[in-house]
DRENDO-1510 file (C-alpha; in Angstrom, 1 decimal, always signed):
<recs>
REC; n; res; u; v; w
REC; 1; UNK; +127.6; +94.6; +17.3 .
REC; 2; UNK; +126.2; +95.6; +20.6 .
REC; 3; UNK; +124.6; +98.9; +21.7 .
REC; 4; UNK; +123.9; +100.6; +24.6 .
REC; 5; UNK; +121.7; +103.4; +25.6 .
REC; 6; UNK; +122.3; +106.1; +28.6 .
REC; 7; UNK; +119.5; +108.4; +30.1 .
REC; 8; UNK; +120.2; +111.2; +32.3 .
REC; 9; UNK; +123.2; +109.3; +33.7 .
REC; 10; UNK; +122.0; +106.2; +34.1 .
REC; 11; UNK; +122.4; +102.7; +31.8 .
REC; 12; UNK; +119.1; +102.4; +30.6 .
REC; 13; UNK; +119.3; +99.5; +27.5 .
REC; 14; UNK; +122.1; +97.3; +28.0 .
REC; 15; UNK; +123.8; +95.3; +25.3 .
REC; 16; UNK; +120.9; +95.3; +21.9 .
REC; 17; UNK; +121.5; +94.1; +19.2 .
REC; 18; UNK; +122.3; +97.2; +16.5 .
REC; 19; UNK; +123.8; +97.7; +13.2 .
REC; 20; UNK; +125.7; +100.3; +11.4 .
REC; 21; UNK; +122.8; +102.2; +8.6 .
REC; 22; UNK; +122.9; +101.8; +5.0 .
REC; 23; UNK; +122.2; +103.6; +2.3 .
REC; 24; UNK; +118.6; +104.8; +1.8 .
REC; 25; UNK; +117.5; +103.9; +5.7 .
REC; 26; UNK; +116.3; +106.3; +8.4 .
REC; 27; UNK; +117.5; +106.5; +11.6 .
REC; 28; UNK; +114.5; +108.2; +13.8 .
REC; 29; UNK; +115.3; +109.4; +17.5 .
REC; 30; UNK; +112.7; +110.2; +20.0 .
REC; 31; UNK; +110.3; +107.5; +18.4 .
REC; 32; UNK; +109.0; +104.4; +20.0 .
REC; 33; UNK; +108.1; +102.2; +17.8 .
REC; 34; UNK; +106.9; +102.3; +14.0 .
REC; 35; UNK; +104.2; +100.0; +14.3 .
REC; 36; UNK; +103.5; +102.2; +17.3 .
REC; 37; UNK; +103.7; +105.8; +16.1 .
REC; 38; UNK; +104.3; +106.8; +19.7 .
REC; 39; UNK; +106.9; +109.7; +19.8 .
REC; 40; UNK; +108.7; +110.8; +22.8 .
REC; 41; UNK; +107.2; +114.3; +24.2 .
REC; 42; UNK; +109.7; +116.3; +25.5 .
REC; 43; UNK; +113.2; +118.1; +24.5 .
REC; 44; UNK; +116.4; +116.4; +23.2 .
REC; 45; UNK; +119.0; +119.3; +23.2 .
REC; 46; UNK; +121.9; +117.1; +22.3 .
REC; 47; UNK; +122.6; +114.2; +21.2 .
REC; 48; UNK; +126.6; +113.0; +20.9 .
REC; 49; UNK; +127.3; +110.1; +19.2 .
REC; 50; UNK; +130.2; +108.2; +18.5 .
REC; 51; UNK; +131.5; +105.4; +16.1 .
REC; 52; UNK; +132.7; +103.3; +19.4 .
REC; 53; UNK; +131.9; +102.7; +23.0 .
REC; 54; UNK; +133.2; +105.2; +25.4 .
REC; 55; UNK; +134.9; +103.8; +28.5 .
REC; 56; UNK; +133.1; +104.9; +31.8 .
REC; 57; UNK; +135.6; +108.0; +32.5 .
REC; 58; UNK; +134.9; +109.3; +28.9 .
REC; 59; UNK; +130.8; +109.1; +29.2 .
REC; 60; UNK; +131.4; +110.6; +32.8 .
REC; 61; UNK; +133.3; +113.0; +31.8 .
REC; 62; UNK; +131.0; +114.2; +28.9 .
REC; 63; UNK; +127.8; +113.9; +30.8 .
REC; 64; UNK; +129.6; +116.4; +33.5 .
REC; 65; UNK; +130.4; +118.5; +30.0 .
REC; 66; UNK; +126.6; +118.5; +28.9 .
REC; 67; UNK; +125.1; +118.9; +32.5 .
REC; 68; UNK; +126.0; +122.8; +33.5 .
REC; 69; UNK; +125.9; +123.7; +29.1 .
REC; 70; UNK; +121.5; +122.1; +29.8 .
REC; 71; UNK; +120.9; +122.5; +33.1 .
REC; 72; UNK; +120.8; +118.6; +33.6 .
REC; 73; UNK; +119.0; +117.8; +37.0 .
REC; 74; UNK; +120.8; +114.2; +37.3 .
REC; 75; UNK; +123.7; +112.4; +39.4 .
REC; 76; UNK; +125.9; +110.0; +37.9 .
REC; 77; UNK; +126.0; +107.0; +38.0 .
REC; 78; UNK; +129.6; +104.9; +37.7 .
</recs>
């Protein structure tokens, strides 16, 4: 299976490898690496995900859901 990962509105990992979890692994968000032990610094207010990739309208369409609800400072991008 393929992933993908969006920031502020913008494609920024494109087709990775990924893999559903199983039981008795982790799934970690906002860190970098394990070997690294570098975590992100910031906020994550939300985080939606879903069990299938979303067609450009849909991700649009929820980005311009999330952006007024967090005072998102980002554009779009199609």
């Amino acid at each position: 299976m393929a992933c993908s990962a969006w920031l502020d509105g913008f494609l920024t990992i494109d087709n990775f490898a990924c893999s559903g979890q199983s039981a008795g692994t982790s799934t970690y968000i906002g860190w970098s690496d394990p070997s690294t032990n570098v975590y992100f610094s910031g906020d994550i207010s939300e985080i939606p995900i879903y069990n299938r990739a979303l067609q450009t309208a849909e991700r649009q369409s929820i980005e311009q859901y999330l952006k007024p609800k967090w005072n998102l400072p980002f554009s779009y991008q199609g």
